[in-house]
C-alpha positions in Angstrom: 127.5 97.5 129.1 125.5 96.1 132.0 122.3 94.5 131.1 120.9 94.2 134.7 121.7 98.1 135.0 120.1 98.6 131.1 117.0 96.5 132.2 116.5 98.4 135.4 116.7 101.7 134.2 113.8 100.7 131.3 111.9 99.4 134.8 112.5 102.7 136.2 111.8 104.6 133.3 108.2 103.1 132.5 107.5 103.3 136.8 108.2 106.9 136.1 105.7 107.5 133.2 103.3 105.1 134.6 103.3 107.8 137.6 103.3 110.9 135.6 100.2 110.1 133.8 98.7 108.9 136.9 99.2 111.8 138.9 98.3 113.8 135.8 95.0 112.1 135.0 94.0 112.3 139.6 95.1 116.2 139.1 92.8 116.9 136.8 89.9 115.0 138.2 90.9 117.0 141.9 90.8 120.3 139.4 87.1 119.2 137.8 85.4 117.8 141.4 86.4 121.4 143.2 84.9 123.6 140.7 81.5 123.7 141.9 79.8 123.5 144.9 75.9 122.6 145.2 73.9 125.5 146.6 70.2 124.7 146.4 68.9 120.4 145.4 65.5 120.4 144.3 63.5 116.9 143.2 62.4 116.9 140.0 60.1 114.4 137.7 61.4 113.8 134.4 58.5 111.7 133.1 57.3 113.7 129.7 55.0 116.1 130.0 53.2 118.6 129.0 52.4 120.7 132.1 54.5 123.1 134.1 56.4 121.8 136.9 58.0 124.0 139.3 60.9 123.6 142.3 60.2 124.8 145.7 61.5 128.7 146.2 64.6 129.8 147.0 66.5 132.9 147.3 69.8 134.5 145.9 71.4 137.7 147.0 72.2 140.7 144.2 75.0 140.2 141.7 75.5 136.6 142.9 75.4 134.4 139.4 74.4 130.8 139.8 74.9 127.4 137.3 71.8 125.3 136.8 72.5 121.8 136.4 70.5 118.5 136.1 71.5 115.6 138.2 71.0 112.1 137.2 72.2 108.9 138.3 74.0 107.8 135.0 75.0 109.0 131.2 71.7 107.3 129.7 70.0 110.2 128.3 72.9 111.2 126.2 72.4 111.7 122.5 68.8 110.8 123.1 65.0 113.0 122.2 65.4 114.3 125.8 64.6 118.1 126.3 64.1 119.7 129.2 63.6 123.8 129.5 62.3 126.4 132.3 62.5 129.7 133.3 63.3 131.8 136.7 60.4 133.2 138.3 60.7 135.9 141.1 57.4 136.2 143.7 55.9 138.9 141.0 56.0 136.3 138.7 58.5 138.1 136.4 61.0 135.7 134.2 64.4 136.7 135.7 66.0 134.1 133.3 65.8 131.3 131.0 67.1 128.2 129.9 66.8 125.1 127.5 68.8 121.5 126.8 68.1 119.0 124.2 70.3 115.9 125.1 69.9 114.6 120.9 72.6 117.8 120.1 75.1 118.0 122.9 75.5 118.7 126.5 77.9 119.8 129.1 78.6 117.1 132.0 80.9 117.3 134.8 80.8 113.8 136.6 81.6 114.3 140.5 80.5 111.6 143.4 77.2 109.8 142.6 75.7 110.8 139.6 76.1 112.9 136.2 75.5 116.7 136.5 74.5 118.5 133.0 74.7 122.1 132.5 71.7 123.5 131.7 72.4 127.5 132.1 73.5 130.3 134.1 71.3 132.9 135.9 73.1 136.3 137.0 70.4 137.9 139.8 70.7 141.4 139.1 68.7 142.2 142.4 67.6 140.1 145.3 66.2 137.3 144.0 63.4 135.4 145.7 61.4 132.4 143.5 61.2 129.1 142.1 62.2 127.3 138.8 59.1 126.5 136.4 60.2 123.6 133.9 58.8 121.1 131.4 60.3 118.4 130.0 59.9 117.1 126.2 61.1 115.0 123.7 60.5 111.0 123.0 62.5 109.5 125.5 61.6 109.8 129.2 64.7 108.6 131.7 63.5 105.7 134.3 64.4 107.9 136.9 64.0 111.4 138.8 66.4 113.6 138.9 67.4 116.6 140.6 67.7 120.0 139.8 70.9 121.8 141.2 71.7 125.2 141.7 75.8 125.4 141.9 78.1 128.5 142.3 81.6 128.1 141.2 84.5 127.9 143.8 87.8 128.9 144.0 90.1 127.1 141.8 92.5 124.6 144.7 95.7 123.8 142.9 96.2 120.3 142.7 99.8 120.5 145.3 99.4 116.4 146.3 99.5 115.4 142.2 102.0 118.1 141.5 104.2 116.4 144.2 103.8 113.2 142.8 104.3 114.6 139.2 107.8 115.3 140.3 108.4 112.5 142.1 107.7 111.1 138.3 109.6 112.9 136.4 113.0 112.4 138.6 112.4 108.2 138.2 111.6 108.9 134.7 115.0 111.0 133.8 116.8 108.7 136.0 115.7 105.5 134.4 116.4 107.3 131.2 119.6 107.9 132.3 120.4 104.5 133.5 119.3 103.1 129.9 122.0 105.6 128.3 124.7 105.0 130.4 124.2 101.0 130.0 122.6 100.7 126.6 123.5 97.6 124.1 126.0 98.4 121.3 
């Protein structure tokens, strides 16, 4: 038995979890940042209201199938009387799509850079598409802030190859601490 040996290969062994998890946890957080990419940012008003408000126009080619998100600049109207719900309206003033959120029952959020980004639908433009977004908002709690109204299309998915790397790296200190521990344990 060598205790400096034992005691360094339980040092080695928790540097190599500590890493794993790390790199883990920074993989997924590369995966959930490169999923979408912002397309169209309109302003919006979030102040309660009964009137229609609508984005400036915008277009989107055939077939092409778009996210609609709101971006805020923190979590505050979760699990609060905050609705907010709208429609798609080509030049003819046809509704190519809808969509509706009320923040009391759940949401979809995917943090990325400055702000919080929930989900509020998906459009699919069956044919060229050239229009604006027509929203309300609702509820009994109005947010001290604007927001923004994003348009995102997904991207490719970009495999994590950095974290991976470092995942490894992990998992060799880890067995070899684990091994040290077993070759130089007490008893």
């Amino acid at each position: 038995m060598n205790k400096k040996k034992f005691i360094l290969g339980i040092f080695i062994t928790v540097l190599g979890g500590v890493i794993m998890i790390v790199s883990m946890v920074l993989g997924i957080v590369t995966v959930a940042k490169g999923l979408y990419e912002d397309v169209y940012v309109f302003p919006v008003t979030l102040s309660i209201s009964t009137e229609n408000l609508k984005t400036n126009s915008f277009t989107a080619k055939k077939g092409k199938g778009f996210s609609l998100w709101l971006k805020v600049p923190d979590r505050r109207m979760e699990n609060k009387d905050f609705q907010i719900s709208g429609s798609f309206i080509n030049q003819k003033a046809e509704v190519i799509g809808d969509f509706k959120e009320n923040f009391k029952l759940g949401y979809l959020r995917n943090s990325f850079g400055r702000g919080q980004y929930y989900k509020l639908g998906v459009c699919r433009f069956e044919r060229d598409f050239q229009g604006w977004i027509n929203y309300t908002i609702g509820g009994k709690w109005s947010p001290p802030y604007n927001g923004f109204l994003v348009i995102r299309q997904r991207k490719s998915f970009s495999f994590p190859v950095r974290e991976i790397g470092v995942f490894g790296v992990g998992i060799l200190l880890f067995i070899i601490g684990v091994g040290t521990v077993v070759k130089n344990r007490v008893g």
